[in-house]
matplotlib code that plots the C-alpha trace (Angstrom):
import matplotlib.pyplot as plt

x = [-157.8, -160.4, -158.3, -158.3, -160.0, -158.1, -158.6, -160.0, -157.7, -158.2, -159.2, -156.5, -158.7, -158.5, -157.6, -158.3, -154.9, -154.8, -153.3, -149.9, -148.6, -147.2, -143.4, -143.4, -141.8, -138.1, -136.8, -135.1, -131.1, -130.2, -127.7, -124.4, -122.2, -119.4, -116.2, -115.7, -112.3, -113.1, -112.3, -111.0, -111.0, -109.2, -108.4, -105.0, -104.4, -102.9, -101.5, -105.1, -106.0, -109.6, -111.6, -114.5, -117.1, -116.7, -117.4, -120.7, -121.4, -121.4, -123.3, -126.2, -126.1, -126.7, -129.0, -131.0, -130.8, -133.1, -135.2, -137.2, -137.7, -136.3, -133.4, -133.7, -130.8, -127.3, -124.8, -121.6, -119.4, -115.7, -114.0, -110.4, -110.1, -113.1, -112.1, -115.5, -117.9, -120.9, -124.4, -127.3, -130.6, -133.2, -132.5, -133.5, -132.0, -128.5, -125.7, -122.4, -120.0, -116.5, -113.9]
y = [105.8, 108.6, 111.3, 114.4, 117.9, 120.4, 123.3, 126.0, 129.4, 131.4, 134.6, 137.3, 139.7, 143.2, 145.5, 148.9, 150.9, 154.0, 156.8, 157.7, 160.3, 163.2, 164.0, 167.5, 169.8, 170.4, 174.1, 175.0, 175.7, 178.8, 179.7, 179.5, 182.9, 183.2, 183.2, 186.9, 188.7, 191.9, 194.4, 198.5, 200.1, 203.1, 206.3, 207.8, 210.9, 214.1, 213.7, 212.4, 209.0, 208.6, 205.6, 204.8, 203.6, 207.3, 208.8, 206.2, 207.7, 211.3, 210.2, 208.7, 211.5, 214.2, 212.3, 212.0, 215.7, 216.6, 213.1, 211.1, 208.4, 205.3, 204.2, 201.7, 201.7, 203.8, 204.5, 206.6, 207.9, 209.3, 211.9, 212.8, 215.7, 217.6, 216.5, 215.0, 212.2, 212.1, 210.2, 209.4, 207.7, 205.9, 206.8, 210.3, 212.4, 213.6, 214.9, 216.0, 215.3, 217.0, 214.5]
z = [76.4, 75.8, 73.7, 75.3, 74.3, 73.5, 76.5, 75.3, 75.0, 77.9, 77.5, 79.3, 81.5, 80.2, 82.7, 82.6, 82.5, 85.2, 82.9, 83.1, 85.7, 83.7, 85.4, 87.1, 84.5, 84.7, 85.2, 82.1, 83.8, 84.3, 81.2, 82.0, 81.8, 79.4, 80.4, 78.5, 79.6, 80.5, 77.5, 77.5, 74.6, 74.5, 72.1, 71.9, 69.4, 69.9, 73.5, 74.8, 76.2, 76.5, 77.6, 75.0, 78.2, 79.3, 75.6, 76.2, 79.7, 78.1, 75.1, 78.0, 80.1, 77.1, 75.5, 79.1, 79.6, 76.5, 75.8, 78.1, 75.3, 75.9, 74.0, 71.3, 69.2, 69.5, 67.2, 68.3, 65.9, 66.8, 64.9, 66.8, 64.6, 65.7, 69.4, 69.7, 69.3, 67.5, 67.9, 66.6, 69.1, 67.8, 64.5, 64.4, 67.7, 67.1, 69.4, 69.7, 73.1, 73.5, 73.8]

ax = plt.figure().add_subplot(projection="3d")
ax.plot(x, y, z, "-o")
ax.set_aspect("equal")
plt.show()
């Protein structure tokens, strides 16, 4: 018998690859809230109870009175014994607010 030929390798058809479909982009999700209690801080001395969010109220709305700048960075400072509270805006305005 006639031997046989060995077949020749076939050669694989190249086929031109249609590029890849970028996926839509994902909204980043929404944060989630913490689950903060709600907090009161309050100052008792010499028969007075005062809230400190209305010592920051006061502290806004004598600050807004002089100063149209916009606020930056606060600092309050409490002193009982003078009856009042003390700030500083923006590093360089200072006030005083009765307590």
């Amino acid at each position: 018998a006639p031997a046989k030929k060995a077949a020749a390798p076939k050669k694989e058809a190249v086929k031109a690859e249609a590029p890849a479909k970028k996926a839509p982009a994902k909204k980043a999700a929404a944060p989630k809230k913490a689950n903060v209690p709600s907090v009161e801080v309050r100052i008792q001395f010499a028969g007075k109870d005062i809230d400190v969010m209305d010592i920051v109220k006061a502290v806004k709305a004598a600050y807004a009175q002089a100063n149209t700048a916009e606020v930056k960075d606060s600092k309050v400072y409490v002193k009982p014994e003078d009856n009042a509270a003390y700030y500083v805006i923006n590093g360089d305005v200072t006030g005083k607010v009765e307590l």
